[in-house]
Backbone as CSV, one residue per row, in Angstrom:
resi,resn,N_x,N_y,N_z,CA_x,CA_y,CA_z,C_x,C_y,C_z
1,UNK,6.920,-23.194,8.113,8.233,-23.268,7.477,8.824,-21.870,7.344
2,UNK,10.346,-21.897,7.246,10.538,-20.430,7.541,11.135,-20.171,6.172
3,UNK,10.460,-18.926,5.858,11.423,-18.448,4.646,12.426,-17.750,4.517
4,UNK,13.465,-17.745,4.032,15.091,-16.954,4.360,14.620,-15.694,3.592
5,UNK,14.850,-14.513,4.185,15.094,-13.239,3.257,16.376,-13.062,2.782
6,UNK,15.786,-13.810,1.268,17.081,-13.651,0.081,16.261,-13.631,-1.219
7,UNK,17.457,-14.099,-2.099,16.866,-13.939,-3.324,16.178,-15.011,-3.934
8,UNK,16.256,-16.587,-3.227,15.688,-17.226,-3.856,14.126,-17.390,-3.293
9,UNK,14.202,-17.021,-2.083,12.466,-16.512,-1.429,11.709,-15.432,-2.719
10,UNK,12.427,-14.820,-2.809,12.226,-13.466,-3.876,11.087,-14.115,-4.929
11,UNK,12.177,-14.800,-5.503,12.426,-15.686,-7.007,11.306,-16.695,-7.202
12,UNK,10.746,-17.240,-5.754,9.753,-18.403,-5.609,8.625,-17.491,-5.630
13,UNK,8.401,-16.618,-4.911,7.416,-15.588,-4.729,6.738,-14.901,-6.356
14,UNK,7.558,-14.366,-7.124,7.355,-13.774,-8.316,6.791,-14.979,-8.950
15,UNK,7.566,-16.094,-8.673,6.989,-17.304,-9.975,5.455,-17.451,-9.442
16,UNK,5.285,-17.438,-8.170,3.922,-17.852,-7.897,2.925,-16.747,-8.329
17,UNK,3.387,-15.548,-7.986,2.001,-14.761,-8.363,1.965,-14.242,-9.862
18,UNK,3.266,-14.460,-10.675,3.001,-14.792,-12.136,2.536,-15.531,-12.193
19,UNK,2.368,-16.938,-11.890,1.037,-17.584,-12.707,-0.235,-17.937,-12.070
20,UNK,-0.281,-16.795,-10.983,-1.687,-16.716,-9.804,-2.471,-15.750,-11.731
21,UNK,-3.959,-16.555,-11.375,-4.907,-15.761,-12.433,-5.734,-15.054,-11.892
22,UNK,-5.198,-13.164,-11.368,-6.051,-12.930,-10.880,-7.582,-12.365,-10.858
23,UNK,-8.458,-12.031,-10.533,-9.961,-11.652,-10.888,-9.781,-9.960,-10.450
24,UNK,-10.466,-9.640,-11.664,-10.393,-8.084,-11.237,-12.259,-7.866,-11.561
25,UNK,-11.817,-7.273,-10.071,-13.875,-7.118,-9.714,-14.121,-5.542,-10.220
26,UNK,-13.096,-5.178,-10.830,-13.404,-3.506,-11.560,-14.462,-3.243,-12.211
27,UNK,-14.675,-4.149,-13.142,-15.962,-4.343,-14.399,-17.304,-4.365,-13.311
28,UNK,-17.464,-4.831,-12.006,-18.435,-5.561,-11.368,-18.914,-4.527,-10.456
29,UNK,-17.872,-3.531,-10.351,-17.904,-2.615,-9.197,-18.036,-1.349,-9.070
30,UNK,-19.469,-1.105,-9.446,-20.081,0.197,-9.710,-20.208,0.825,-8.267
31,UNK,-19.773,1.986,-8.559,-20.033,2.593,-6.946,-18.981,2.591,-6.005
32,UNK,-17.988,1.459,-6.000,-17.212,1.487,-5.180,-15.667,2.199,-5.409
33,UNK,-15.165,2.748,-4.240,-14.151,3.945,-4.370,-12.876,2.788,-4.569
34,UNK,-11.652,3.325,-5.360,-10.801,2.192,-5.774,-9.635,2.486,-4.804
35,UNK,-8.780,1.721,-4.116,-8.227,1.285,-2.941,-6.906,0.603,-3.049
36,UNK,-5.878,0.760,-2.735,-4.968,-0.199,-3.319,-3.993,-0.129,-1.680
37,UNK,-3.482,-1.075,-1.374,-2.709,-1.859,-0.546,-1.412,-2.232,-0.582
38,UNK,0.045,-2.266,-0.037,0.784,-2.930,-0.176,1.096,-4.235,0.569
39,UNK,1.000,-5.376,0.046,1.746,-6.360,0.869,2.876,-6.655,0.536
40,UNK,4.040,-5.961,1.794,5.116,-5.664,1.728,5.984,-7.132,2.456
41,UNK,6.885,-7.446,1.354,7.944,-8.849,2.271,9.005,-7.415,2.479
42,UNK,9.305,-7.832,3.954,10.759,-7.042,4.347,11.413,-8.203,5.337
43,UNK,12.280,-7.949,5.633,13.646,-8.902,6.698,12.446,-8.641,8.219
44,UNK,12.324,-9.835,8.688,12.098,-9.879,10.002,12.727,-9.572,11.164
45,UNK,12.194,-9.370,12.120,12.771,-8.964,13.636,13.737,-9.827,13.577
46,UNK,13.623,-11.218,13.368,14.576,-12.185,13.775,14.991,-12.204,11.913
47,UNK,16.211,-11.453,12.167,17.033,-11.364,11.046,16.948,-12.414,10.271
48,UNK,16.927,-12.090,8.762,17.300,-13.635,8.086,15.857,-14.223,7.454
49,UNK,15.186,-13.837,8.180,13.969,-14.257,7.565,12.558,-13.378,7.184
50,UNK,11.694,-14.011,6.277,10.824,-13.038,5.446,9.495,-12.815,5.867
51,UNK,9.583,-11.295,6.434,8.245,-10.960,7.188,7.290,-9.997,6.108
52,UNK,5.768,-9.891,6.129,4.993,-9.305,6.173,5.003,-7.640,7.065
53,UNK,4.512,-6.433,5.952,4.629,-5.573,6.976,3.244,-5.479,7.591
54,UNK,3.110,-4.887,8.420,1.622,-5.067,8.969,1.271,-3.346,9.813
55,UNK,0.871,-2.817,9.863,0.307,-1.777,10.390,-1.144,-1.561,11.047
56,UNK,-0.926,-1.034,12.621,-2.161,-0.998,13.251,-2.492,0.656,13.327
57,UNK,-3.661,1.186,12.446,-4.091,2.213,12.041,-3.522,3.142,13.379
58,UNK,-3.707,4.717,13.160,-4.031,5.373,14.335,-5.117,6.133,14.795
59,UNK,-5.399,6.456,16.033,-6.778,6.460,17.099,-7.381,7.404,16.732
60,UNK,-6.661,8.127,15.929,-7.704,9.598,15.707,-7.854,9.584,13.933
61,UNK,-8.399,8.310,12.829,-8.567,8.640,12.211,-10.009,8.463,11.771
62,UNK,-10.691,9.062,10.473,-11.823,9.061,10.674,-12.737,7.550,10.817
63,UNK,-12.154,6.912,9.704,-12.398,5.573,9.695,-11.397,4.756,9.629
64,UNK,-11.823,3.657,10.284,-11.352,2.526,10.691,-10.139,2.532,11.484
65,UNK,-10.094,3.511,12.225,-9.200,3.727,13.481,-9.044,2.379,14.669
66,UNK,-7.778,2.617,14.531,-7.570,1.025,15.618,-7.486,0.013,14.665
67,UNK,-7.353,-0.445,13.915,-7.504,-1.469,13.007,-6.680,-1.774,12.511
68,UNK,-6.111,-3.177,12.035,-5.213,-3.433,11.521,-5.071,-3.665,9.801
69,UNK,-4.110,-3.086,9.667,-3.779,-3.144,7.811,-3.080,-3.299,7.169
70,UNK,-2.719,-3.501,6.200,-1.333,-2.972,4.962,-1.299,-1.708,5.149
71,UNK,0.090,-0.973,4.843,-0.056,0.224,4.060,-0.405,0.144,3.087
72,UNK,-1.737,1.440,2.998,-2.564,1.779,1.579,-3.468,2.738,1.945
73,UNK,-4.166,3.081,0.716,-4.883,3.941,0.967,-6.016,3.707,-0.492
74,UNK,-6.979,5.399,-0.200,-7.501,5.244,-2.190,-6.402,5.893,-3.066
75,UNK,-7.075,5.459,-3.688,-6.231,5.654,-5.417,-6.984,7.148,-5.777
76,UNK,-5.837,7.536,-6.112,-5.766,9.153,-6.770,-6.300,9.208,-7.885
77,UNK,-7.065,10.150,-8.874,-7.193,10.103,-9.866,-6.421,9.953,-10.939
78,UNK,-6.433,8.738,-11.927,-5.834,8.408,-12.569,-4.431,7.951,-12.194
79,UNK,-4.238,7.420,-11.441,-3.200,6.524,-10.440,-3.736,5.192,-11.011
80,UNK,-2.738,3.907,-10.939,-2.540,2.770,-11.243,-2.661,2.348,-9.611
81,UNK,-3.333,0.745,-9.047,-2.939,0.409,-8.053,-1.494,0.247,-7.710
82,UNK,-0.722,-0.193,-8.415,0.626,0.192,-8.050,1.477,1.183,-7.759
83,UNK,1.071,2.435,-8.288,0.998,3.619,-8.263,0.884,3.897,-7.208
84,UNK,-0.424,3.777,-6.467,-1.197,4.371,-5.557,-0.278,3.738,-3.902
85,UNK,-0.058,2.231,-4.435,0.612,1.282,-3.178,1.614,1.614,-2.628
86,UNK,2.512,2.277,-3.866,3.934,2.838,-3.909,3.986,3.756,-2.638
87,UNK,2.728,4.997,-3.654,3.109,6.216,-2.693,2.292,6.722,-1.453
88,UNK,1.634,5.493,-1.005,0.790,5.611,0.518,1.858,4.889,1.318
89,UNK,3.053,3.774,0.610,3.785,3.137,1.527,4.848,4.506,1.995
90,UNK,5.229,5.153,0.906,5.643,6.503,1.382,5.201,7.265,2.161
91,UNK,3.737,7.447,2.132,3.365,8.590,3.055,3.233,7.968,4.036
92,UNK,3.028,6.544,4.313,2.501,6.338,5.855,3.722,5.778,6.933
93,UNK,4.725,4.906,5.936,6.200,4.627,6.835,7.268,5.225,6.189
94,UNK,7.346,6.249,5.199,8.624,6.391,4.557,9.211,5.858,3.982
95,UNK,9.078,4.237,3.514,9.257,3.374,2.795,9.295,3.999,1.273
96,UNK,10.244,4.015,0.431,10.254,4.522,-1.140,10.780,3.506,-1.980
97,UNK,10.426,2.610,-2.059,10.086,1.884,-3.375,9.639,1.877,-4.965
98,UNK,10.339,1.320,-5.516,9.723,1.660,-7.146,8.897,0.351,-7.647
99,UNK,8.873,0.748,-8.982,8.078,-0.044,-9.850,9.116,-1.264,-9.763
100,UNK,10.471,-1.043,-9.940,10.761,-2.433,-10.291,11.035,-3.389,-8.569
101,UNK,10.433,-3.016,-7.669,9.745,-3.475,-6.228,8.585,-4.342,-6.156
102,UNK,7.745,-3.779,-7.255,6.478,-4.552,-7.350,6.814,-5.823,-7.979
103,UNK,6.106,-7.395,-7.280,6.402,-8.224,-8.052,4.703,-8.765,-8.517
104,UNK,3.705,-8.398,-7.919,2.040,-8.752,-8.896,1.502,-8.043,-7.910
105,UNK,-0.074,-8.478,-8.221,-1.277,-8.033,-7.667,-1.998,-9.421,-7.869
106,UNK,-2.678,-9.303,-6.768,-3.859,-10.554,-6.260,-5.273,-9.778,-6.764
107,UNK,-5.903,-10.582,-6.303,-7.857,-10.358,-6.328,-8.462,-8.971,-5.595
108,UNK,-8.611,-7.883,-6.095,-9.162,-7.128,-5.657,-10.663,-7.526,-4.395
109,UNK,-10.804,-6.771,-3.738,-11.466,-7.364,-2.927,-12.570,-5.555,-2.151
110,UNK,-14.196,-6.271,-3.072,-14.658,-5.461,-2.444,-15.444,-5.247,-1.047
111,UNK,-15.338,-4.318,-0.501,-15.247,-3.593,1.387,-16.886,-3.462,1.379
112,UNK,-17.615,-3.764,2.788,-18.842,-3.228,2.901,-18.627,-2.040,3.268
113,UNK,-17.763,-1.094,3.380,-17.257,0.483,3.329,-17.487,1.241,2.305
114,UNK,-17.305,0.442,0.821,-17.659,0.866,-0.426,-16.189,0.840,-1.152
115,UNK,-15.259,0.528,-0.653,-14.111,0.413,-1.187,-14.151,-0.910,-2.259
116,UNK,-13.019,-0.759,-3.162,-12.892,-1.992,-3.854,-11.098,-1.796,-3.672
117,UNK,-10.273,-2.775,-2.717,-8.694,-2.729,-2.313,-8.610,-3.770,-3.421
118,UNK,-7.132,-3.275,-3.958,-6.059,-4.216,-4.696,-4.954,-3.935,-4.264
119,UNK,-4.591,-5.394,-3.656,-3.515,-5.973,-3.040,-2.229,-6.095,-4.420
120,UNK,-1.568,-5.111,-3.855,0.018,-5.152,-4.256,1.048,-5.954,-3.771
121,UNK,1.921,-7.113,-4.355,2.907,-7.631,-3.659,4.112,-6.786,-3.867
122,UNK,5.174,-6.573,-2.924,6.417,-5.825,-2.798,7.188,-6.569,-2.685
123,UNK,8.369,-6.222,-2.558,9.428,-6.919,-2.164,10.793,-5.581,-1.608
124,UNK,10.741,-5.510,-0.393,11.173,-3.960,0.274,12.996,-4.887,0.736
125,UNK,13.624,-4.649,-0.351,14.817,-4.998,-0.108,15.609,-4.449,1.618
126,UNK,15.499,-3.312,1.449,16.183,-2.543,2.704,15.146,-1.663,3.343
127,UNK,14.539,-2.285,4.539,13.739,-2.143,5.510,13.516,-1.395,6.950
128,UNK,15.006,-0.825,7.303,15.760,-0.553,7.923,15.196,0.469,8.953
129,UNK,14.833,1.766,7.825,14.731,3.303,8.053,13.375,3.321,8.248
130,UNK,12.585,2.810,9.128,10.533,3.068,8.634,10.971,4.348,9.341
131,UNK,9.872,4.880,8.685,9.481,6.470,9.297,8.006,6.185,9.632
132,UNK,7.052,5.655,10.540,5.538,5.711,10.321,5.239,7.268,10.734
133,UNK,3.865,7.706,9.684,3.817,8.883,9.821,2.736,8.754,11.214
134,UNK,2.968,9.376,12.374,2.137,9.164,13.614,0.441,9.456,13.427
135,UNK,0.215,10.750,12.096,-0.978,10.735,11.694,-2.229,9.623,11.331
136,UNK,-1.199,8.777,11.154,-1.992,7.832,10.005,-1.602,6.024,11.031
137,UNK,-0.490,6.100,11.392,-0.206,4.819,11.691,0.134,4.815,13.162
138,UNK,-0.270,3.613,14.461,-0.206,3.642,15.647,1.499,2.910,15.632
139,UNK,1.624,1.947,14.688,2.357,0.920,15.040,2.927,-0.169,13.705
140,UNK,4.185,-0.595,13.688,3.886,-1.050,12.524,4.893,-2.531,12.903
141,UNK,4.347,-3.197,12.256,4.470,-4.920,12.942,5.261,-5.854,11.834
142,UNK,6.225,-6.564,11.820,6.701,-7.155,11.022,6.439,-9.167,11.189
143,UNK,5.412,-9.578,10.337,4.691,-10.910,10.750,5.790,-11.624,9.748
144,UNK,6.126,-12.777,10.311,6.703,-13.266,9.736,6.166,-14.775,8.988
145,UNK,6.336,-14.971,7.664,5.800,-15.531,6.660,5.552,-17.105,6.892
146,UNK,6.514,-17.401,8.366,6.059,-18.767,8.963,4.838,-18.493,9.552
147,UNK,4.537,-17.700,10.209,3.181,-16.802,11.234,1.879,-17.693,10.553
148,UNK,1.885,-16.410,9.180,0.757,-16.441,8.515,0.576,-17.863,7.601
149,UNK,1.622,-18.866,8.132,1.444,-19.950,7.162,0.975,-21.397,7.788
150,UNK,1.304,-20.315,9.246,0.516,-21.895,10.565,-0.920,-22.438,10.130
151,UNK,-1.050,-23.706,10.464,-2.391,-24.234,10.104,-3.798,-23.670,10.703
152,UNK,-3.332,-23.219,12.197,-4.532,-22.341,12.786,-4.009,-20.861,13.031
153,UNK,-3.658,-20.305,12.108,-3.571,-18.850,11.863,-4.941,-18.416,11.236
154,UNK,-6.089,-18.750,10.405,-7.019,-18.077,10.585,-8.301,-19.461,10.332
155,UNK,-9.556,-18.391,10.915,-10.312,-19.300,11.202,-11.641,-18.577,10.624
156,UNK,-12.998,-19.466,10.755,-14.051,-18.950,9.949,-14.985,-19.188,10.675
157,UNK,-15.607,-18.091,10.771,-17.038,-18.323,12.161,-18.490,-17.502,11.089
158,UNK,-19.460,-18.058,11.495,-21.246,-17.642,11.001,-21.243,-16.123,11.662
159,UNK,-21.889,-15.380,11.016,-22.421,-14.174,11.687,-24.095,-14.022,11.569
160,UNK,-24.780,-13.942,12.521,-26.894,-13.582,11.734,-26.784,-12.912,10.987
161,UNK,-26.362,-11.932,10.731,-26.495,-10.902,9.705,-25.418,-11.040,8.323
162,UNK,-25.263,-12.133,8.146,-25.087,-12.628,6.778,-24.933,-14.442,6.372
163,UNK,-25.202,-14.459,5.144,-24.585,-15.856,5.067,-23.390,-16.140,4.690
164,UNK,-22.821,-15.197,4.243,-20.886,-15.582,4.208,-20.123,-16.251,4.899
165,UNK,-19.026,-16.616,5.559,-18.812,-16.909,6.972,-17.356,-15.077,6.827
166,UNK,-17.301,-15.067,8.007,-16.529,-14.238,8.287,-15.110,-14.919,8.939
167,UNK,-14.186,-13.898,7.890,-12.364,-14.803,8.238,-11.742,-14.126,9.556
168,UNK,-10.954,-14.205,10.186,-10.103,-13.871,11.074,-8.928,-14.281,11.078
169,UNK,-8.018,-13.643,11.317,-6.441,-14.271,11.469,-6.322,-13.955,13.207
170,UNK,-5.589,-14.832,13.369,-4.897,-14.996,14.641,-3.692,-14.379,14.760
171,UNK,-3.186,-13.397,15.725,-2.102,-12.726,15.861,-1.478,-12.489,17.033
172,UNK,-1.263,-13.202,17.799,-0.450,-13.048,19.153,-1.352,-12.818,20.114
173,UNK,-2.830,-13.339,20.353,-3.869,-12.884,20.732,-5.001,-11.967,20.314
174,UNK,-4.294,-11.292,19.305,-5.186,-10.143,18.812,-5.846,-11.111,17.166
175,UNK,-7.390,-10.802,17.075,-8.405,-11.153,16.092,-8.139,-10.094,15.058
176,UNK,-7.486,-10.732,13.868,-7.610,-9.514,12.799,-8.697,-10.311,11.599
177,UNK,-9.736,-9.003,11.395,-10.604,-9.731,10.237,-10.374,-9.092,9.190
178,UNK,-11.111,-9.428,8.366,-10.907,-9.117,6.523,-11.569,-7.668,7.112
179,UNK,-10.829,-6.342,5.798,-10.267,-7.071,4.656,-9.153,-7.873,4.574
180,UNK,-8.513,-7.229,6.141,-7.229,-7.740,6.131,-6.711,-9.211,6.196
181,UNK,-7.789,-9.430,7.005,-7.642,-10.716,7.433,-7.892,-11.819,6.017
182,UNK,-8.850,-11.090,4.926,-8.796,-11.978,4.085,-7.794,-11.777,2.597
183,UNK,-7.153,-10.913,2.507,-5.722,-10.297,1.834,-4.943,-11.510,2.402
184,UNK,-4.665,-11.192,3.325,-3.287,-11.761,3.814,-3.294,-13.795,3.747
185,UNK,-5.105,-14.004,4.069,-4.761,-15.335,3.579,-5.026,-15.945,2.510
186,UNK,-5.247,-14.935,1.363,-5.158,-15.256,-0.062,-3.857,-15.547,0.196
187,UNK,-2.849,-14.851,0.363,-1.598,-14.478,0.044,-0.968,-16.006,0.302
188,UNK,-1.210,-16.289,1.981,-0.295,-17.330,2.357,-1.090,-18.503,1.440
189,UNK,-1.932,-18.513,1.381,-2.719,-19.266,0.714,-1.646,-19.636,-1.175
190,UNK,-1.606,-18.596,-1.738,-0.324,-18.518,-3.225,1.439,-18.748,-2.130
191,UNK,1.544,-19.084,-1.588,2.438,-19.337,-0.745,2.376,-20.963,-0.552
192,UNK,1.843,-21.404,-0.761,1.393,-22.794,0.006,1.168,-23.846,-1.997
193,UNK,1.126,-22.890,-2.243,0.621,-23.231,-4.206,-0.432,-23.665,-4.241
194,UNK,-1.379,-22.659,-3.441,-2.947,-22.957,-4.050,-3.493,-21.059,-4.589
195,UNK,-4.359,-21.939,-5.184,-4.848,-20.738,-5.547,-6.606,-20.394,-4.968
196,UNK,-6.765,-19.623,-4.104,-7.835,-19.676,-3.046,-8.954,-18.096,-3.823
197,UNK,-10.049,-17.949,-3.831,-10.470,-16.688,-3.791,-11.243,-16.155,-2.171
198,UNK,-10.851,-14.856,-2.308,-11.669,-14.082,-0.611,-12.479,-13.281,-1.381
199,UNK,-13.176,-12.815,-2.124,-13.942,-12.113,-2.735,-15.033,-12.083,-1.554
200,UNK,-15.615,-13.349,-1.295,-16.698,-13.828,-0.920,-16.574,-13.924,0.907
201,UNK,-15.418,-14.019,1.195,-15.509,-13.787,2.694,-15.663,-12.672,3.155
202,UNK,-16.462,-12.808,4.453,-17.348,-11.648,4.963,-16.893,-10.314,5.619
203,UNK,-16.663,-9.684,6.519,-16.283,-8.724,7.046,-16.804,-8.775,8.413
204,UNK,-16.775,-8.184,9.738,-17.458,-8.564,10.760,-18.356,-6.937,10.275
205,UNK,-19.621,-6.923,11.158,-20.418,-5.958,11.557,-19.609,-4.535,11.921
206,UNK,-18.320,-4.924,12.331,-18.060,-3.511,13.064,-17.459,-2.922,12.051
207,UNK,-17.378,-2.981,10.706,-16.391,-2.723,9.805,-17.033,-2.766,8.449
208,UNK,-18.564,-2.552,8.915,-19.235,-2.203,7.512,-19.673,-1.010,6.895
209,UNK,-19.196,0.207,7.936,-18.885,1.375,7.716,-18.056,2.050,7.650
């Protein structure tokens, strides 16, 4: 189903993740470095309607180069995840957004990297101007909110080396896995009016460092 980029997409969006209850794995998560994410709604390629921003890392960084993500990064000392979501969406597309941009936060979700990411929802009125900084970002992709809401947009396969199952999203041919892959279908997942947890979905092998 397609969602119009306006205000009453906006308006449906805020109501849902106001009364999403989310789990914060902070208390649980000794050791792990704190991480925060934006999942950004902006106007789609095909005008009119409400896309996801999406970013495919760039080739020369230390980790997790090639990979697909939100803009985000870690959290600064004494930075708020919102805080932190704000100003990595700045440094990595030029995107400047405020506080009153943010409409919640979902389920933190901890990384076999050692990260613990919290997913920021946005709402990037005027989308227009990206700047991606070439350091940090190869490419930056605008998915649109019908995409991620198809019935076989992601799927769940066994790995030997765990008992979790591991998520994947489907993307125009390309396999994106958690974290991203499992962010994004919490998300469509509070989109759909359920309320789903990814805590527990896996990561593949190549992405546990």
């Amino acid at each position: 189903m397609m969602l119009p980029f306006n205000a009453a997409t906006r308006n449906m969006i805020e109501t849902r993740v106001a009364a999403f209850t989310r789990v914060d794995e902070g208390p649980q998560a000794s050791g792990l470095k704190r991480a925060a994410v934006g999942l950004v709604m902006a106007e789609a390629e095909n005008a009119g309607e409400t896309s996801l921003l999406l970013t495919l890392r760039a080739s020369n960084l230390r980790a997790h180069s090639n990979q697909w993500a939100p803009p985000g990064g870690r959290c600064d000392p004494g930075e708020t995840p919102p805080e932190a979501a704000l100003r990595e969406l700045h440094e990595e597309l030029g995107l400047q957004l405020t506080r009153d941009d943010v409409i919640g936060i979902l389920d933190d979700y901890p990384t076999r990297s050692g990260y613990l990411i919290t997913p920021v929802v946005m709402w990037a009125q005027d989308s227009t101007q990206l700047a991606p900084n070439p350091d940090e970002v190869a490419s930056v992709h605008r998915i649109a909110l019908s995409e991620i809401s198809r019935p076989q947009a992601f799927d769940f396969v066994a790995i030997p080396e765990s008992d979790r199952r591991v998520i994947r999203y489907s993307h125009f041919g390309h396999r994106i896995h958690a974290p991203t892959a499992a962010l994004i279908y919490q998300f469509s997942e509070l989109l759909a009016g359920r309320t789903t947890r990814v805590a527990e979905l896996e990561q593949p092998v190549f992405a546990w460092k």
